[in-house]
N, C-alpha and C positions, 0 to 999 in steps of 0.2 A: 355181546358176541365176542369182539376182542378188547380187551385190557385197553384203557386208556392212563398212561401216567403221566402225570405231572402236565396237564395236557397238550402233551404231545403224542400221537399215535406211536406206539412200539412196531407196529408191523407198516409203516410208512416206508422205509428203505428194502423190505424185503424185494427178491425176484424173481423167485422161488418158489411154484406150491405146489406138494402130492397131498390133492382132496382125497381119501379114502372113506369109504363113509357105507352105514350098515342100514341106514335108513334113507331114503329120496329127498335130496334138498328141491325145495321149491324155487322157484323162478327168480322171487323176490332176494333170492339167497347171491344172486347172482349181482343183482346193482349193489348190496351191500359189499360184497368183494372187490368191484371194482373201486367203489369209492375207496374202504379201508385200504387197500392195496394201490394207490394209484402207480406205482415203478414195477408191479408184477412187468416179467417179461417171460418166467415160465409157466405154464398150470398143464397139471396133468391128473385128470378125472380119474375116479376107478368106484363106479357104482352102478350095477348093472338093474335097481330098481327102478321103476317106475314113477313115476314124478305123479304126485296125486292129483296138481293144479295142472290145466295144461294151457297154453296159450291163449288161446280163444277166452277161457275164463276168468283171465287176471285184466283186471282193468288199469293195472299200472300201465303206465309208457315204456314199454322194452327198449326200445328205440335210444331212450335218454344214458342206457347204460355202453358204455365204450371200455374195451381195454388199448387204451391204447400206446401201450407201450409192449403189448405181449408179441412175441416175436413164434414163440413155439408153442402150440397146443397138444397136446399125448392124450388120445381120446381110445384107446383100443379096448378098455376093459369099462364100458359105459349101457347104460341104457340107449335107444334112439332119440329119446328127448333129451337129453342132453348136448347129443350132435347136432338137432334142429335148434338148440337154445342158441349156442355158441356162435355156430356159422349161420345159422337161417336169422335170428332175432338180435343179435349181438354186432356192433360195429368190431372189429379189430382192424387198425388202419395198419398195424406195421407186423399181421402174420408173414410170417416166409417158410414156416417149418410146420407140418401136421402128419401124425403120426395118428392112424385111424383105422379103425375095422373093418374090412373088404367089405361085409355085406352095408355095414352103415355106409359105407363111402356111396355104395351105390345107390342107394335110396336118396341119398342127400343132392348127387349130381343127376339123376333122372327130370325130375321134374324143372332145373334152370330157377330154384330162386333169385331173384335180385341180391339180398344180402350176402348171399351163400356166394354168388362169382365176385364181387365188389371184395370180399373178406378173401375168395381166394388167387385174385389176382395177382398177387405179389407172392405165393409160396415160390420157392426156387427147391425146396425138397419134399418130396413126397414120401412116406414110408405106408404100407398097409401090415394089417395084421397076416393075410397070406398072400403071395404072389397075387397079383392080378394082372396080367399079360395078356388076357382074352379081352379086356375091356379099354386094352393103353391108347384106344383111339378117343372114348369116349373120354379118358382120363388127360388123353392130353388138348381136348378140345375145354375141358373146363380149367385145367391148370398149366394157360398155355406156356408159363414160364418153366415150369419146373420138371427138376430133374425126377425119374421115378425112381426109387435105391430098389437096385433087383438086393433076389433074398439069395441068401447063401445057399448053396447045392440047386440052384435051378439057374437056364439058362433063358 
């Protein structure tokens, strides 16, 4: 998956990552990034397929995968499983920054998962893909801390 020289990991100090990708990574794709990556602080997804494996049917430990060092997630150009991967099945202890798709957002805060408020406890910014202003009640009952970034030319 990545390059290992001389062995030392190359992608150890990165903290940085735009995933782009034309095909659905799987679940599994995701502990292997946090391990390779243990300093990410940025990751911003952009794959709007369908993930073939879904939750339910992987018997790994999702749970055992943490980023915990990523501060900012950029999820707007994603499939829904990837949103459920992240915030629903994923620890992130030191998110503050999520940048996410109105309709995903709201699917994801509907139902009150545990992992999902625990992961977005500490965001202090919020960004969506379009206004969502009809819903800043619900939005500020799940991210009691954070600021919401209004969009340009709306009040």
């Amino acid at each position: 998956m990545f390059r290992i020289r001389h062995g030392i990991r190359v992608w150890d100090c990165s903290t940085w990552l735009l995933f782009d990708d034309v095909l659905p990574f799987q679940k599994i794709f995701s502990q292997h990034l946090a391990h390779v990556l243990p300093r990410l602080k940025i990751l911003e997804i952009i794959n709007e397929l369908e993930q073939e494996q879904k939750a339910k049917e992987i018997t790994l430990n999702i749970n055992l995968v943490g980023f915990h060092h990523l501060t900012t997630l950029i999820l707007y150009d994603i499939h829904m499983d990837y949103a459920e991967q992240f915030l629903c099945q994923i620890h992130i202890s030191s998110l503050v920054e999520l940048a996410i798709d109105k309709h995903i957002l709201l699917t994801i805060v509907e139902p009150y998962h545990p992992q999902a408020i625990d992961n977005c406890l500490r965001i202090g910014k919020l960004r969506t893909s379009e206004p969502s202003y009809e819903i800043i009640h619900t939005i500020q009952q799940f991210f009691p801390r954070a600021d919401y970034v209004k969009h340009k030319n709306k009040y």
